[in-house]
PyMOL CGO cylinders between C-alpha atoms (Angstrom):
from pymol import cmd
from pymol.cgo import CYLINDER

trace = [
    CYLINDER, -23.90, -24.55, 36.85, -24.02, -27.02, 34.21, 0.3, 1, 1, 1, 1, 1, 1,
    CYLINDER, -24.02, -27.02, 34.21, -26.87, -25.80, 31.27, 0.3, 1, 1, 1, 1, 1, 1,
    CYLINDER, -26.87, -25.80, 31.27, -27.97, -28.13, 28.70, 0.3, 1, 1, 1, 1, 1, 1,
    CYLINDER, -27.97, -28.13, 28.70, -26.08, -28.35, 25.77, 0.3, 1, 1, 1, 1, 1, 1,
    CYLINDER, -26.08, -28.35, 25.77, -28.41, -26.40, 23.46, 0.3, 1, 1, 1, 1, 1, 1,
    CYLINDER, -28.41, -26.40, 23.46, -28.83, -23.65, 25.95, 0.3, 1, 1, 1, 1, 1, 1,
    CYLINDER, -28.83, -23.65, 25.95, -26.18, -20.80, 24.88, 0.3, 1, 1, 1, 1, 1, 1,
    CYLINDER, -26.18, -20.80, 24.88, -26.63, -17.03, 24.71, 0.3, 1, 1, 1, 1, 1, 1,
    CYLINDER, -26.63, -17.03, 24.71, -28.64, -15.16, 23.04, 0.3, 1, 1, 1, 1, 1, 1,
    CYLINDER, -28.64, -15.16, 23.04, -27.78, -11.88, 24.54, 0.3, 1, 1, 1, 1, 1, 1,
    CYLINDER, -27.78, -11.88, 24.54, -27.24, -9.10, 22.08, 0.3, 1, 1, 1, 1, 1, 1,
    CYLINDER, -27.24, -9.10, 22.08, -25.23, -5.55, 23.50, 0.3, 1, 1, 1, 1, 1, 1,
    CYLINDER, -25.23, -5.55, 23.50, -22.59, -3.44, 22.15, 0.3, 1, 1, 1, 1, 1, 1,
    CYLINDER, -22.59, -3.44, 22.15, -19.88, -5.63, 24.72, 0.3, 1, 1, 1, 1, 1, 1,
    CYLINDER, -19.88, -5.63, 24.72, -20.89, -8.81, 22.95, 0.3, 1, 1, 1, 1, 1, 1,
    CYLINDER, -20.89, -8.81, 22.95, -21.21, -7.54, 19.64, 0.3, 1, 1, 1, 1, 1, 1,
    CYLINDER, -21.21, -7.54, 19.64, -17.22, -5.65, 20.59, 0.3, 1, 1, 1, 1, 1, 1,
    CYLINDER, -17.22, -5.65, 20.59, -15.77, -8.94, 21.89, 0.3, 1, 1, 1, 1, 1, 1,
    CYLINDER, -15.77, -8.94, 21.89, -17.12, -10.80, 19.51, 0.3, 1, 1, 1, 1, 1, 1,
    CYLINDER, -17.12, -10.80, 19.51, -15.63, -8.88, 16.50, 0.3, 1, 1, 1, 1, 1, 1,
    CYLINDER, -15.63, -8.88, 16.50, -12.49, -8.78, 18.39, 0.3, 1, 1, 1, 1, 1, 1,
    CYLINDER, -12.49, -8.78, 18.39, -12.38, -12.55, 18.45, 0.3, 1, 1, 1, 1, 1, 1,
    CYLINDER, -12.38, -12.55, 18.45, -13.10, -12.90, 14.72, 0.3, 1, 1, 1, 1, 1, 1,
    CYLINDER, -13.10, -12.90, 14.72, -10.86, -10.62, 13.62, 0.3, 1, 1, 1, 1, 1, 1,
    CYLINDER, -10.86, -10.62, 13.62, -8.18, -11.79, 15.99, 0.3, 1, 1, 1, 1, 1, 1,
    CYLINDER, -8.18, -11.79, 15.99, -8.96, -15.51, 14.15, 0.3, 1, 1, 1, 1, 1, 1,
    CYLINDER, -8.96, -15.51, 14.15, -8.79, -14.26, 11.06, 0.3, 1, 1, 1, 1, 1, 1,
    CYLINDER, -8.79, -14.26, 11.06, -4.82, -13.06, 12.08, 0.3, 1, 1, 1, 1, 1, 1,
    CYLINDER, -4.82, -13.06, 12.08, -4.55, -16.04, 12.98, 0.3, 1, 1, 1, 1, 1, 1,
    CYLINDER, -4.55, -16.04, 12.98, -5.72, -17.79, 9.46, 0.3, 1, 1, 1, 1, 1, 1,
    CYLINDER, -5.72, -17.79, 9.46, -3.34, -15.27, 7.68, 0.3, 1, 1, 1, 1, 1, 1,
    CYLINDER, -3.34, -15.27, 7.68, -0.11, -15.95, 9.99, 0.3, 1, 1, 1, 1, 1, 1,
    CYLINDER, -0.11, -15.95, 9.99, -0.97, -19.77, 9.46, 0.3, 1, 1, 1, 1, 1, 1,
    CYLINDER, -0.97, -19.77, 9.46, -1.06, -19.35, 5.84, 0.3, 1, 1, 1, 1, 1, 1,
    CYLINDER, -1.06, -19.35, 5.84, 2.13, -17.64, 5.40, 0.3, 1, 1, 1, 1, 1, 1,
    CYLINDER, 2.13, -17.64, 5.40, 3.79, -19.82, 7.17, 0.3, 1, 1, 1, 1, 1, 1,
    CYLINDER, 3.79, -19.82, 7.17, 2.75, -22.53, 4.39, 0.3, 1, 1, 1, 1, 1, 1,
    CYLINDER, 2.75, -22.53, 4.39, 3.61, -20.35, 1.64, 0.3, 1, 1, 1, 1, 1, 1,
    CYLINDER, 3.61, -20.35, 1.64, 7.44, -19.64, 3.49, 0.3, 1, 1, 1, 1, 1, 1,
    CYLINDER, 7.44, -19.64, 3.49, 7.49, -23.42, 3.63, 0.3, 1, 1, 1, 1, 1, 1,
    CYLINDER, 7.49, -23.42, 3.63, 6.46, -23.69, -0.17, 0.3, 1, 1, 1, 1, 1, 1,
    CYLINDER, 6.46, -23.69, -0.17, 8.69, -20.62, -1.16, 0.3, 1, 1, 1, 1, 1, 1,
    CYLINDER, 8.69, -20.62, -1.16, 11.49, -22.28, 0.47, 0.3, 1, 1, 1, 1, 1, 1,
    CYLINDER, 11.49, -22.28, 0.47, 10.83, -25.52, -0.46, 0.3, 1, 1, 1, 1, 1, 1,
    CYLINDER, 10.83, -25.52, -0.46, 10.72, -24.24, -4.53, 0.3, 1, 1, 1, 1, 1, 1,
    CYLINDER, 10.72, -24.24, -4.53, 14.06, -22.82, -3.50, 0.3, 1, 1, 1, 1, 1, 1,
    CYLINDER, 14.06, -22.82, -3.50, 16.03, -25.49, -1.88, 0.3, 1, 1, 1, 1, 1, 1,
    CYLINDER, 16.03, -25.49, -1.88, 14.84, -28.04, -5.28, 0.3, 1, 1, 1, 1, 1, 1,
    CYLINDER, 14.84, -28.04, -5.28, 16.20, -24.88, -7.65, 0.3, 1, 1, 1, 1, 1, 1,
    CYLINDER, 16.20, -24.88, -7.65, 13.12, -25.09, -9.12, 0.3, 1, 1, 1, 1, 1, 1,
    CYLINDER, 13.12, -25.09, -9.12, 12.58, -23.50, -12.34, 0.3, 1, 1, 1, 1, 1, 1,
    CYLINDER, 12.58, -23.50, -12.34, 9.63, -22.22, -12.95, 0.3, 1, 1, 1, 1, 1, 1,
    CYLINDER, 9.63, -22.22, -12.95, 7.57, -24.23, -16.04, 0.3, 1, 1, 1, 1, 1, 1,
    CYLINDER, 7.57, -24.23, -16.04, 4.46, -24.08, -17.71, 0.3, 1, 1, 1, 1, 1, 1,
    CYLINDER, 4.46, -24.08, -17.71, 4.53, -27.99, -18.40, 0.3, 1, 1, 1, 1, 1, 1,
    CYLINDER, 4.53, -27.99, -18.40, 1.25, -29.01, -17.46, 0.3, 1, 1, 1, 1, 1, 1,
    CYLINDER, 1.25, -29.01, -17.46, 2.27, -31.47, -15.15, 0.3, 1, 1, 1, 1, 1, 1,
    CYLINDER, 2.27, -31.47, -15.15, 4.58, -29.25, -13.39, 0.3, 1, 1, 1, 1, 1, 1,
    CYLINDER, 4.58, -29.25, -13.39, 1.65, -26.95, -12.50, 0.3, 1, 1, 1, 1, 1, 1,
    CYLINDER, 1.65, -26.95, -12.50, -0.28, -29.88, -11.53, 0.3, 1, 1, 1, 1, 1, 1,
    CYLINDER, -0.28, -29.88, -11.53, 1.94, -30.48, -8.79, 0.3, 1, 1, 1, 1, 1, 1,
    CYLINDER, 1.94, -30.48, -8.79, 2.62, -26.89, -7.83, 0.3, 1, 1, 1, 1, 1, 1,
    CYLINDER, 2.62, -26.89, -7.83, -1.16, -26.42, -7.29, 0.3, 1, 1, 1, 1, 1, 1,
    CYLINDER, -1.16, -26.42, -7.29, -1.50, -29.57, -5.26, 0.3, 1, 1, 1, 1, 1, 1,
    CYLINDER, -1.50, -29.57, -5.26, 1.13, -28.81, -2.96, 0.3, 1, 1, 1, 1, 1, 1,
    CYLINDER, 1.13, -28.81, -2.96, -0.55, -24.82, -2.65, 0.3, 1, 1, 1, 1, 1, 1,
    CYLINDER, -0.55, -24.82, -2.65, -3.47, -26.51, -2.28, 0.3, 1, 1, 1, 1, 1, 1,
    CYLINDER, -3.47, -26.51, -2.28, -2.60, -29.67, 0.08, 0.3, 1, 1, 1, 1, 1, 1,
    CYLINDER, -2.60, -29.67, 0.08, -3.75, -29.56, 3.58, 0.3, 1, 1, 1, 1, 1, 1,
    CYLINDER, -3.75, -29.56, 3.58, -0.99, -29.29, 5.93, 0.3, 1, 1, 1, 1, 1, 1,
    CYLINDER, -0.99, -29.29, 5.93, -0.75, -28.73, 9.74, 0.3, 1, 1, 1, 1, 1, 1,
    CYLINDER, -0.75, -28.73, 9.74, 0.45, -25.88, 11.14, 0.3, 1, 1, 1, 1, 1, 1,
    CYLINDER, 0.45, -25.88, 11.14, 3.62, -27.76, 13.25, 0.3, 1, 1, 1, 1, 1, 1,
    CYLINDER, 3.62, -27.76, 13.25, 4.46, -29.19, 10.11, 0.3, 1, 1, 1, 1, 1, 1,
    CYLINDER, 4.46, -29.19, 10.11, 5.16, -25.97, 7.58, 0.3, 1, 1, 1, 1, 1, 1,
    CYLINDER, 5.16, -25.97, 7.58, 6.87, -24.73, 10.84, 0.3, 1, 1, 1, 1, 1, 1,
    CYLINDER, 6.87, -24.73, 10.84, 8.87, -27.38, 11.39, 0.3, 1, 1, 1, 1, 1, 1,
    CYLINDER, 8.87, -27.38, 11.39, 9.93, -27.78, 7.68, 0.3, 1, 1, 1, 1, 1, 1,
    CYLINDER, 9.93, -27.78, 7.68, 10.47, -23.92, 7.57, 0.3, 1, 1, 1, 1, 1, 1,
    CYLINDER, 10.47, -23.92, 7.57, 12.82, -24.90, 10.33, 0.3, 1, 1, 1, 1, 1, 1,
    CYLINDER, 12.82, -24.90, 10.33, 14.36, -27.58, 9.14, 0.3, 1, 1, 1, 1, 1, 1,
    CYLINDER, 14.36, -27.58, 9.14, 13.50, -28.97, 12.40, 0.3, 1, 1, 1, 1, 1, 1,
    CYLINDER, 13.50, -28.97, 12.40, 16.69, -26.67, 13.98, 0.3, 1, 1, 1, 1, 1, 1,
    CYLINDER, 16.69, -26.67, 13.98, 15.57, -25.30, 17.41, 0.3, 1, 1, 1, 1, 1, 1,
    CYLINDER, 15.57, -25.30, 17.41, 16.34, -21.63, 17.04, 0.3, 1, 1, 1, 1, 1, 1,
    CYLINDER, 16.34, -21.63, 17.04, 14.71, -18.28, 18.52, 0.3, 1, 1, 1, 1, 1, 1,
    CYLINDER, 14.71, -18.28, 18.52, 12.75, -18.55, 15.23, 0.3, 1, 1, 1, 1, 1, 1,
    CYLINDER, 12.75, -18.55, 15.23, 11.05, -21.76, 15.70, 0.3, 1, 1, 1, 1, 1, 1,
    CYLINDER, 11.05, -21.76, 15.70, 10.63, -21.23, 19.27, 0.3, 1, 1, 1, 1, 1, 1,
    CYLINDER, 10.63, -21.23, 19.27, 8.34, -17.80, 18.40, 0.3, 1, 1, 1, 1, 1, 1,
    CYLINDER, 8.34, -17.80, 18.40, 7.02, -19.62, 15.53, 0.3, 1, 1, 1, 1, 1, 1,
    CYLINDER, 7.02, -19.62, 15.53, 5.52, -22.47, 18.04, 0.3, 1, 1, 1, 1, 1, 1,
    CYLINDER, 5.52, -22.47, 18.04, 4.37, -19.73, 20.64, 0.3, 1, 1, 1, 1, 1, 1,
    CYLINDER, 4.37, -19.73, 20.64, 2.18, -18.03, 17.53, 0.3, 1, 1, 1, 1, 1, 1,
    CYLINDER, 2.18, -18.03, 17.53, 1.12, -21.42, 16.82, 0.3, 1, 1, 1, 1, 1, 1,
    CYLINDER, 1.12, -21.42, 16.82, -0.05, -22.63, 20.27, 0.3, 1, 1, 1, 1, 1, 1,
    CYLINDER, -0.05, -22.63, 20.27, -1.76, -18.79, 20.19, 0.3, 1, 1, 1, 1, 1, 1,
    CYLINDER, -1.76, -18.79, 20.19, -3.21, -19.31, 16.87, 0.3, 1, 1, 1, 1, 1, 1,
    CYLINDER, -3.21, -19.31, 16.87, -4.66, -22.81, 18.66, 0.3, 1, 1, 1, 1, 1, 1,
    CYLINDER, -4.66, -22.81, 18.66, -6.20, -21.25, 21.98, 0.3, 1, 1, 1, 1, 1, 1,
    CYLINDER, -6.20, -21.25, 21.98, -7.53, -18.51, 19.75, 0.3, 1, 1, 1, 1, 1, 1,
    CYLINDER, -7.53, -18.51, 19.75, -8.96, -20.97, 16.95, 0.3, 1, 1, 1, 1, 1, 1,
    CYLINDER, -8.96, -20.97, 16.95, -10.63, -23.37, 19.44, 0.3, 1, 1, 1, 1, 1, 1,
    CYLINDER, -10.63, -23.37, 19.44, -10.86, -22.50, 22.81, 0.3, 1, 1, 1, 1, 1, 1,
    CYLINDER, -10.86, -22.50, 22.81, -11.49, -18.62, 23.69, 0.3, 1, 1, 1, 1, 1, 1,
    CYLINDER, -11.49, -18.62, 23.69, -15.45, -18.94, 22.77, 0.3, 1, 1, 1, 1, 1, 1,
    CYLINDER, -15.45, -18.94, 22.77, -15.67, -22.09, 24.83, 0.3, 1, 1, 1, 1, 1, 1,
    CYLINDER, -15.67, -22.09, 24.83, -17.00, -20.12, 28.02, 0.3, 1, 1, 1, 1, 1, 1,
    CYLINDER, -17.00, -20.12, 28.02, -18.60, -17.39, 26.71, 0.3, 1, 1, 1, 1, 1, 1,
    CYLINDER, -18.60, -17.39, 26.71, -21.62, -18.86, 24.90, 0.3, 1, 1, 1, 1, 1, 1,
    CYLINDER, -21.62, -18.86, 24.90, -23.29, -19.65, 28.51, 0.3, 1, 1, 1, 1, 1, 1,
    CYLINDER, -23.29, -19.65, 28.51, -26.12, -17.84, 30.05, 0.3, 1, 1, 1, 1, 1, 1,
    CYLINDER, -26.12, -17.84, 30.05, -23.92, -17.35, 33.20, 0.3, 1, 1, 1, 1, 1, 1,
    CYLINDER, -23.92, -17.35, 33.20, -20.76, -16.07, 31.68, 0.3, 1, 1, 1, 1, 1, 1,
    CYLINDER, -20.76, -16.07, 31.68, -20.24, -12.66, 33.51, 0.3, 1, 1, 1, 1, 1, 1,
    CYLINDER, -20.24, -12.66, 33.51, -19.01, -10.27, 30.91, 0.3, 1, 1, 1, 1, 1, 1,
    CYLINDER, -19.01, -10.27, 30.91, -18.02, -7.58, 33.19, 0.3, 1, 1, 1, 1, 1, 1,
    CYLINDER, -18.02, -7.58, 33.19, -14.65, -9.46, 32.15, 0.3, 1, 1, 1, 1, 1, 1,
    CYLINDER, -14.65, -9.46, 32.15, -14.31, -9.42, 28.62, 0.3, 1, 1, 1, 1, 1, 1,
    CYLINDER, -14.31, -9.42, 28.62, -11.93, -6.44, 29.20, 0.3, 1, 1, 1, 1, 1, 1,
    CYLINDER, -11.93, -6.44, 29.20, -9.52, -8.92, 30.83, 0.3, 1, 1, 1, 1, 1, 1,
    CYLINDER, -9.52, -8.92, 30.83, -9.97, -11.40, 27.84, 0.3, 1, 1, 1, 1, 1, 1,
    CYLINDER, -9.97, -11.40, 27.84, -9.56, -8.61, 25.49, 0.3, 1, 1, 1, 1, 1, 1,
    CYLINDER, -9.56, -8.61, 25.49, -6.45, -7.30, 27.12, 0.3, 1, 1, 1, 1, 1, 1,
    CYLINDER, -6.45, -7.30, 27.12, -4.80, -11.33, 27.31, 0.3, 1, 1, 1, 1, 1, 1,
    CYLINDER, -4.80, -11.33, 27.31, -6.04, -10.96, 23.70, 0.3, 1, 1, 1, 1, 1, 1,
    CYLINDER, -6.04, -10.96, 23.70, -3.86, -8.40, 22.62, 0.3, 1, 1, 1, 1, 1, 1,
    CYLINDER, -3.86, -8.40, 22.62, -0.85, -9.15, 24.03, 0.3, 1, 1, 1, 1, 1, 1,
    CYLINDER, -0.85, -9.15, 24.03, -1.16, -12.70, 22.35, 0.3, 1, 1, 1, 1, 1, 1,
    CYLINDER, -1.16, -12.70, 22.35, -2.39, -11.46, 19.13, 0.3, 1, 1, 1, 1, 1, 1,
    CYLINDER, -2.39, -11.46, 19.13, 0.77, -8.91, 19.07, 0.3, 1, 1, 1, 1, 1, 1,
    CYLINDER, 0.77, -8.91, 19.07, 2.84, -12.15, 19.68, 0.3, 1, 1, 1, 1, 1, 1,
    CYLINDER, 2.84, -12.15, 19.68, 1.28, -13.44, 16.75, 0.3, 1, 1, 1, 1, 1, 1,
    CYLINDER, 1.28, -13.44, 16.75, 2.08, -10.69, 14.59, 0.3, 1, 1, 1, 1, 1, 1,
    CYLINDER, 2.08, -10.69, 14.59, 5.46, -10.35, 15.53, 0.3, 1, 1, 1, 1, 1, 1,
    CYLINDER, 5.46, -10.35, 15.53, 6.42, -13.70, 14.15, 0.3, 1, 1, 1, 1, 1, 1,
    CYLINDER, 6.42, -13.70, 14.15, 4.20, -12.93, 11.21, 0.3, 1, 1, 1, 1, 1, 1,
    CYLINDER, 4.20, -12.93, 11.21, 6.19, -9.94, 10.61, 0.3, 1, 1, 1, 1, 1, 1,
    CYLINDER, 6.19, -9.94, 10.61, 9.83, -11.37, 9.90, 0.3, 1, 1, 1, 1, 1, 1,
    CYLINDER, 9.83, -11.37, 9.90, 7.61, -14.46, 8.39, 0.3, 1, 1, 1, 1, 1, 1,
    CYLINDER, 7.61, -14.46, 8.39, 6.33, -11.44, 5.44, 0.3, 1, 1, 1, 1, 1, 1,
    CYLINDER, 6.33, -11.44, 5.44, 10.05, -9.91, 5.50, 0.3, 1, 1, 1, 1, 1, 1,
    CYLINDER, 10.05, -9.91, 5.50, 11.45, -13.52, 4.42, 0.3, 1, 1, 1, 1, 1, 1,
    CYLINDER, 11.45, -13.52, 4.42, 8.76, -13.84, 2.25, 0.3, 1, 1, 1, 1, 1, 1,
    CYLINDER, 8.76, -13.84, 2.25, 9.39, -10.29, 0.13, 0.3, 1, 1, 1, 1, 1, 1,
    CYLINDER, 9.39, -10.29, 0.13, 13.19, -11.41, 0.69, 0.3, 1, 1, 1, 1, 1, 1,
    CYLINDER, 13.19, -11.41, 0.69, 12.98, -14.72, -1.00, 0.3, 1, 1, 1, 1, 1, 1,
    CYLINDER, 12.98, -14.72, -1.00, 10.49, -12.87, -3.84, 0.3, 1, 1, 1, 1, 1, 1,
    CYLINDER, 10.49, -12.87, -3.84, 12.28, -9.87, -4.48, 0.3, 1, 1, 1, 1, 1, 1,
    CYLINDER, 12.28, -9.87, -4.48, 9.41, -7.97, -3.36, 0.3, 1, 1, 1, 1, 1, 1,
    CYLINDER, 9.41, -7.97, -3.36, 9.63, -4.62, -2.01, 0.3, 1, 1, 1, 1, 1, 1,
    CYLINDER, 9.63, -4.62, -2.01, 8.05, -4.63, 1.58, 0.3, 1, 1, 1, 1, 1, 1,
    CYLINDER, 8.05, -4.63, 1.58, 9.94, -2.90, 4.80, 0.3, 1, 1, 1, 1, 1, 1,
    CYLINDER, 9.94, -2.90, 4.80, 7.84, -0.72, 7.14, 0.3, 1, 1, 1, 1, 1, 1,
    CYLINDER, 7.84, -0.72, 7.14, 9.01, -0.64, 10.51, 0.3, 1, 1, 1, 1, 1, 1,
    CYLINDER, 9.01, -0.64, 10.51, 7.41, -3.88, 12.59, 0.3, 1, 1, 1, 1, 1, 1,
    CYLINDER, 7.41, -3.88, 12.59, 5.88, -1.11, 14.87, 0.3, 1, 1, 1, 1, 1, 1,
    CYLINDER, 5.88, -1.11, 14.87, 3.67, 0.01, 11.82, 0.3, 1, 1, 1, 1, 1, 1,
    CYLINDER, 3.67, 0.01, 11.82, 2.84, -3.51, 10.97, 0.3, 1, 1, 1, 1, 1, 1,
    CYLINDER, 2.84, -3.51, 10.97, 1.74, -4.34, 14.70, 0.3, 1, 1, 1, 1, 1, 1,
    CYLINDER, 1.74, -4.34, 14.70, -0.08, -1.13, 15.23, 0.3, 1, 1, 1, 1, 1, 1,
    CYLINDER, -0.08, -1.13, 15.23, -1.98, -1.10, 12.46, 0.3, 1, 1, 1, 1, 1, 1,
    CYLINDER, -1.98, -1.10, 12.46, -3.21, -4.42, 12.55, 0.3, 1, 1, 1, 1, 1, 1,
    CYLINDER, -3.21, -4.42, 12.55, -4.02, -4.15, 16.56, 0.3, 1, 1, 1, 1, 1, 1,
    CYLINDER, -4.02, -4.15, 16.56, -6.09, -0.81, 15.53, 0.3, 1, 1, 1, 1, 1, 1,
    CYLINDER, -6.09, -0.81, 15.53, -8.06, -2.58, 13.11, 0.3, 1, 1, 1, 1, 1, 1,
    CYLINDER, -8.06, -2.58, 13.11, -8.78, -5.85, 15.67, 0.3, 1, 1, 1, 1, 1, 1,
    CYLINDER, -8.78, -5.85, 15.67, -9.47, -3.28, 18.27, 0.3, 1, 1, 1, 1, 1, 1,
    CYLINDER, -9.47, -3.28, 18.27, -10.96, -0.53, 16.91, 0.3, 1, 1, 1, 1, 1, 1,
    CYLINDER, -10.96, -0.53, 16.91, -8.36, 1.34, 18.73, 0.3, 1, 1, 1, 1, 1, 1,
    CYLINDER, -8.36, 1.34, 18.73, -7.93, 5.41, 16.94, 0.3, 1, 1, 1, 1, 1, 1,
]
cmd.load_cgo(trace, "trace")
């Protein structure tokens, strides 16, 4: 049935309220797996110049525009890449197509008076298996990351997954 275009839900129940916080927090995975894949592509980037680090004015002025330059997504990953097709990139694209259908398309459907929500335990399933896609690539992303900055940062990826699934899903 086709509603006019300011007709949406207003519905309010704990099922909404749940899939809706899984959805937000599931973006906001999303938001942090696309920004360390810009700072990988700035950390390696800083490397591959042998940068050394200044406090020259100018210097910092282009270190913060580059942090703070808008990029796309495809491009830190394909400049992480160096636009080699390995098992890297290839995960690092999946995330990123992920991190697209999560960022603007899962909500399109469910704003409508009609949407039946007895299945937002199927979209919350197809959620999690994406969203542990998505951390899975973010994973070795923060392991080159503490490699490349001498930080000290190794729990098991299991640890890193689970925990962040339990705190989309409210899972105990």
């Amino acid at each position: 049935m086709n509603y006019p275009f300011w007709l949406f839900l207003t519905e309010n129940n704990e099922e909404i309220n749940y899939l809706f916080s899984v959805i937000g927090k599931a973006l906001m995975i999303c938001t942090r797996f696309e920004r360390y894949c810009k700072h990988l592509h700035l950390l390696l980037m800083v490397k591959s110049n042998n940068c050394v680090f200044s406090f020259d004015e100018e210097y910092l002025s282009e270190l913060a525009d580059k942090i703070y330059e808008k990029t796309k997504l495809h491009n830190n990953i394909e400049k992480i890449n160096n636009k080699d097709k390995t098992f890297l990139f290839d995960k690092m694209i999946e995330a990123k197509e992920i991190r697209n259908e999560i960022a603007h398309e899962i909500t399109v459907d469910l704003s409508y008076p009609d949407f039946d929500y007895d299945n937002a335990n199927e979209i919350i399933n197809d959620l999690r298996i994406k969203l542990e896609t998505v951390l899975e690539i973010e994973y070795i992303i923060v392991l080159i990351i503490t490699k490349i900055t001498r930080d000290v940062y190794d729990p098991p990826s299991s640890t890193y997954i689970k925990s962040n699934l339990k705190w989309v899903f409210d899972d105990s």
